[in-house]
N, C-alpha and C positions, 0 to 999 in steps of 0.2 A: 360594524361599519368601519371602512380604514379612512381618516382624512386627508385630505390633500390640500394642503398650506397654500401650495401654487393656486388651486383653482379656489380656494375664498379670495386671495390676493383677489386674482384676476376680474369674479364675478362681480366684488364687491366696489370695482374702480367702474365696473358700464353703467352708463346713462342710464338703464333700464334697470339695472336696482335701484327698488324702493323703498328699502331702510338703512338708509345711510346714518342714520343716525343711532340705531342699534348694535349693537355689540354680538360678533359672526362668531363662535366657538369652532365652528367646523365645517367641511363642507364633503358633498357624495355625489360622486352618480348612479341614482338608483335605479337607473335601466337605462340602455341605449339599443337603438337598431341603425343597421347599417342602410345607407343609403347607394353609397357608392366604395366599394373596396381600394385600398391605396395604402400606404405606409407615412402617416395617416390615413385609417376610412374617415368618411364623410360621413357622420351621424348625425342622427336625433336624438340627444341626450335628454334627457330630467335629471336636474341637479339640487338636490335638496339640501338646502342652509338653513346648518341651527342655531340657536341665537341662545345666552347667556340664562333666559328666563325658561327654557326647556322647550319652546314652542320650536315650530322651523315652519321655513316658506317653501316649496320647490318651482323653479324656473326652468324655463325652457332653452336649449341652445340646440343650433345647425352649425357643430362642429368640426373639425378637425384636431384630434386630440383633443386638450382641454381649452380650446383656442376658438370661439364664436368666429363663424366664415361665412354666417351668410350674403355680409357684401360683397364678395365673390359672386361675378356674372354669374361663373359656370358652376359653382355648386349651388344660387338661388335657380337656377334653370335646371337644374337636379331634380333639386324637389318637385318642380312645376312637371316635370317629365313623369313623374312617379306619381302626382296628384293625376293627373289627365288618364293615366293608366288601371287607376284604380287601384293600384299597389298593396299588398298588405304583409307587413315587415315583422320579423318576430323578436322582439325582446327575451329578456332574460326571465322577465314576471308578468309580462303583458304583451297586447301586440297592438302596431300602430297602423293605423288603418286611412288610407286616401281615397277620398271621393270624387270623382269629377260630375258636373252638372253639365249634363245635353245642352241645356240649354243656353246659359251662361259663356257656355264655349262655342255656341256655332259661327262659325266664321273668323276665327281668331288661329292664326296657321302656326303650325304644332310649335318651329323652332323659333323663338326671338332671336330678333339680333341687334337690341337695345333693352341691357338690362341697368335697373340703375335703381341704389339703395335709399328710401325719403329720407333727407339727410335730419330735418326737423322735428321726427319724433321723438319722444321722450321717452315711454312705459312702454311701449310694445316697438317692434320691428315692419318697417313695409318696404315691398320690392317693386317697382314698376316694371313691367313687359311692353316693349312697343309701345306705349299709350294705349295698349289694350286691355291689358287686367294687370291688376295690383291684389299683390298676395301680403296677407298681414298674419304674422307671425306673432301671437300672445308669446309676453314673457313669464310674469307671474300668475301659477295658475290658481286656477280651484278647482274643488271637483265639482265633477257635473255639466252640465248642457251649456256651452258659453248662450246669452238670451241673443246677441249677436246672429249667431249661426240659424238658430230658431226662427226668430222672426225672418233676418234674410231668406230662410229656405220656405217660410209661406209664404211671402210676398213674392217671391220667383215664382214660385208653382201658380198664384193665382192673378199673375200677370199683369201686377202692379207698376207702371209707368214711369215712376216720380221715383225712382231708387237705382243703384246702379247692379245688376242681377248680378248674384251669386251665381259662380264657375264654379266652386268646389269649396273643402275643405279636410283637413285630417285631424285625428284623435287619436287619444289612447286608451285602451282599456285594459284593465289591468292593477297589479299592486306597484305606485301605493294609492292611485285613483283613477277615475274611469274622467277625462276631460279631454274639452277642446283644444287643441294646438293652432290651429290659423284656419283664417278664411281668405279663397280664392276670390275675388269679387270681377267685372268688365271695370275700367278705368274710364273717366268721365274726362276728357283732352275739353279744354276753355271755358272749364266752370269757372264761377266767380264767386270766391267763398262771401257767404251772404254777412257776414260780419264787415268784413274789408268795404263790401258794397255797401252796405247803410251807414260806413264813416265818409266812404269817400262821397256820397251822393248828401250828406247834411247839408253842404256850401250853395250848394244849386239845382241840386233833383230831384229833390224830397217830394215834391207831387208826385214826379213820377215814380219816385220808391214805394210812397203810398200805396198806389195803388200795384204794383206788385206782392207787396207785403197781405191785400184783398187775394190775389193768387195764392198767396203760399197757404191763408187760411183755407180755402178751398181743397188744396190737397193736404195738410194738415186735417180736415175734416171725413175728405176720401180714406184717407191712412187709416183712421179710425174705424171708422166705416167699415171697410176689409179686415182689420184686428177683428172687430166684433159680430162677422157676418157665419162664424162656420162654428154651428151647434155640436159637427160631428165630433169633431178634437178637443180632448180633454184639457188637452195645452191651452187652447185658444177659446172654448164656448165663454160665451159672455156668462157672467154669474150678476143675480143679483145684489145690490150692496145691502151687509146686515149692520145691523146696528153694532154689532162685535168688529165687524171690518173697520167703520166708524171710529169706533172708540179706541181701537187699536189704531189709529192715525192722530186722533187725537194726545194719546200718552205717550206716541213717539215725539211729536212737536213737544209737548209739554216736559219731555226728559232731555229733548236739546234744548230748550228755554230754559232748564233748571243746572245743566251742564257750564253751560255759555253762559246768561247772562249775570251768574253770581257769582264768575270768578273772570269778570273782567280785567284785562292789563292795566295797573294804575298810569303808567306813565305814557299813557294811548291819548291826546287830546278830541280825534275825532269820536271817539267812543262818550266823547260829556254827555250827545242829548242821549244815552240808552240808559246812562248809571242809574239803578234804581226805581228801572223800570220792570223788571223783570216780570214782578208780580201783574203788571199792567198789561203786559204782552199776554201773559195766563191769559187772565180775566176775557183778551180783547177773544181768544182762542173759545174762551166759553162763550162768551155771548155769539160765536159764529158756529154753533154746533147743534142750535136749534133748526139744520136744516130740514127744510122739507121733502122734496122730491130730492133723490142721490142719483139717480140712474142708476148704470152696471157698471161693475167691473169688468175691464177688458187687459187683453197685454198692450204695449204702449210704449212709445220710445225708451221712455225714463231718462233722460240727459237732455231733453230739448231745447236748444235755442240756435242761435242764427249761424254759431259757429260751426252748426251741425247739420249746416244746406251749401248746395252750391245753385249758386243760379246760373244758368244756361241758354241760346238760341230757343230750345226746345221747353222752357219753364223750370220750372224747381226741383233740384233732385234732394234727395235724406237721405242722411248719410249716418254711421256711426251710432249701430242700435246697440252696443255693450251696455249702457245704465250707466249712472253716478259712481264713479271710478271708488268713491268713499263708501259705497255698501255693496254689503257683502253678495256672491252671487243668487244666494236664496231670494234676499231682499231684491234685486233687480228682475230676477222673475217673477216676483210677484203681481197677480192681477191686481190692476189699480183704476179707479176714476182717468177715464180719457182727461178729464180738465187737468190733471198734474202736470201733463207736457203743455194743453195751452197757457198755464201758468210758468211755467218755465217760458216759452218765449216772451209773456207779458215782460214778465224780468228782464230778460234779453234787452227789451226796447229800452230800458232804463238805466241799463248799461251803456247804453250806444250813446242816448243823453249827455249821460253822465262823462263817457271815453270821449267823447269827442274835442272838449277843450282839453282832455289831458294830452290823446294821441293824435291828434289833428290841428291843435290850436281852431279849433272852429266853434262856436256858438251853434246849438240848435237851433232853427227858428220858433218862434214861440209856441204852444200846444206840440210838438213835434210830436212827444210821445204817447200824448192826448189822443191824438190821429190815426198815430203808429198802430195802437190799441183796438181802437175804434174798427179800420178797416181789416185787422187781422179776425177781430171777432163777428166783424160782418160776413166774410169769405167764409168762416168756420161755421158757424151756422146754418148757411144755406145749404153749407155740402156734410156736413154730419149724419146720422140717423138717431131720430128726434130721442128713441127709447135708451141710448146710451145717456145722455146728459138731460139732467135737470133745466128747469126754465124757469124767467123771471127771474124774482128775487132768491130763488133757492139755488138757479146756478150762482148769481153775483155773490153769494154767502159760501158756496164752495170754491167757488175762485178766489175767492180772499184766503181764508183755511190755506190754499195750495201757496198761493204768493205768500203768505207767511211761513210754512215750512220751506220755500225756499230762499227764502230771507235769510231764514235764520241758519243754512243749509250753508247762501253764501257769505253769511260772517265770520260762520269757522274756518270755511275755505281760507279767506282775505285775510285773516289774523294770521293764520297761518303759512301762507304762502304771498299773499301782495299785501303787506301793511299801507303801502302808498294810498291801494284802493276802496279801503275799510269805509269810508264816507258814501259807497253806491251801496250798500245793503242796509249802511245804517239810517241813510235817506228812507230807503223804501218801508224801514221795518217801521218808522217814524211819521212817515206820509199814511200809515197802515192805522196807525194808532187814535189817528185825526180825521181817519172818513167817518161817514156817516155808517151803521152798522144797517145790510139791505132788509127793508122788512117784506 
């Protein structure tokens, strides 16, 4: 392979590289197809960087030369022309392949003439059309099925409400992997990201959030429900939970318990009430593993909480089904306990808690998250299917399990990336340690 200096410089300055902190030996593009002919064409690059320890990453760009362009109207409305078409483009070692969806696309008129780049993303690329469909563009890939695309393209097919339908998508197949490149989606105009709205609504509207929060469990519960309704697909048939499944959830918590808590930062003071608890977190992991009924495993958000809804005139749309950006793509597809996403937003609510005197100057009202809790697992319940989740005291002992590995999930995060915020996981992993254990 020849490298090219310019393009590590270059790749290694965008917002959407993820290892800034790693040391780039070199960089390639190891296949491109053309989208549009010019002096520069308009490609689809894979540019593969390798890093000092022998591994590499490969990234995705819609270039011109060695030059990212997809904020460029007319080359992001390129691709959309070639997505809608069905297009299939030949690489050097692969070939790229665009999908449009019937359905996704009906009523949305072929040419835009309002494109405009999400200027706020971090790790991937998004383009709006008209406020009618927004296309997101993966940067860094992996091989394999983005879960994104997957679940999207069941819940379009089987005419799921509460989401915003998948238009299309494109891939590659090929050397040096067979992976997802982006997803076309319809664009949601005066949603209300459901984060924003359970800060701004603490001061005065908390009844009424409440009981929207009873709605979002409802579909939260529908969502499930449709993951877990179709035996045909191998992708998607519910499987029973084994005791190997189990235990294989147990010794991942218990190998971020043994990662994290016994090489905590000395000079961290929110971290005092965890020091020396490690073992205690174990222990509380075993006493919560005697459970009884598990239900099935189903596919499932896997990243769920409030920042991952919009609320709208027409109720709650979910959004953002890639999984926990920190595991790996296998791990995100993986069939899991539906409770792992209700425990993810349990969390959610105790972030909001907790954010709201930081980013609001507001006080919760007292029980808020009590409530918060309360009504979301009321809504979720009634609309689930009973044979996916356990009941009584054997779901409240898998809910806890779940709220602990995401506890302990967001205290890597937080060390990591918000030191400020290290005091919301270590509350919960705390408050965790001191329930009553369900019998």
């Amino acid at each position: 392979m020849t490298d090219d200096r310019a393009l590590v410089d270059y790749v290694t300055a965008q917002r959407w590289f993820g290892s800034k902190t790693r040391d780039v030996v070199g960089a390639t593009v190891v296949d491109a197809a053309t989208l549009r002919p010019g002096d520069p064409p308009l490609e689809l690059q894979l540019v593969e960087i390798r890093f000092d320890t022998g591994t590499h990453d490969t990234y995705q760009m819609v270039a011109e030369g060695r030059l990212d362009a997809i904020a460029n109207p007319d080359n992001a409305s390129e691709l959309l022309r070639q997505i809608r078409q069905g297009a299939r483009l030949e690489g050097r070692e692969g070939t790229f392949e665009l999908e449009p969806v019937a359905r996704g696309l009906a009523g949305v008129p072929e040419s835009p003439t309002s494109v405009q780049l999400v200027a706020t993303e971090q790790s991937n690329s998004s383009v709006v059309f008209d406020e009618a469909l927004i296309l997101k563009v993966f940067r860094r890939l992996e091989p394999g099925v983005n879960p994104e695309l997957e679940l999207l393209r069941f819940l379009t097919d089987h005419g799921f409400e509460h989401i915003a339908p998948l238009a299309g998508w494109y891939a590659y197949a090929g050397e040096p992997m067979d992976v997802t490149l982006g997803i076309l989606q319809r664009f949601v105009p005066g949603g209300i990201d459901g984060w924003e709205l359970a800060l701004d609504t603490l001061g005065g509207r908390s009844a009424w959030f409440h009981g929207e929060l009873r709605r979002l469990g409802e579909v939260t519960g529908d969502l499930h429900t449709l993951l877990g309704s179709d035996s045909s697909d191998p992708s998607f048939a519910p499987e029973q939970t084994s005791a190997e499944s189990l235990g294989l959830l147990m010794a991942t918590v218990d190998e971020d318990i043994e990662s994290i808590f016994f090489d905590l930062p000395d000079d961290e003071p929110a971290l005092e009430p965890l020091r020396g608890r490690g073992e205690e977190v174990r222990e509380r992991l075993r006493l919560l593993t005697s459970v009884g009924g598990t239900g099935r495993v189903i596919r499932h958000h896997g990243d769920f909480h409030l920042g991952q809804t919009l609320h709208t005139d027409d109720g709650w749309v979910l959004l953002d089904f890639e999984g926990e950006p920190a595991r790996t793509l296998p791990e995100r597809r993986r069939k899991r306990s539906p409770l792992r996403d209700v425990a993810g937003m349990l969390r959610s609510f105790a972030y909001v808690a907790s954010a709201g005197p930081l980013l609001r100057g507001v006080e919760p009202p007292p029980g808020w998250e009590a409530v918060a809790r309360a009504e979301f697992l009321d809504g979720y319940q009634a609309h689930v299917d009973p044979s996916l989740v356990p009941s009584g005291a054997s779901m409240d002992k898998l809910l806890q399990v779940f709220e602990l590995e995401k506890a302990v999930y967001e205290l890597r995060y937080e060390l990591s990336h918000r030191p400020d915020w290290i005091q919301i996981p270590v509350a919960g992993i705390v408050r965790m340690l001191e329930e009553e254990v369900p019998v």
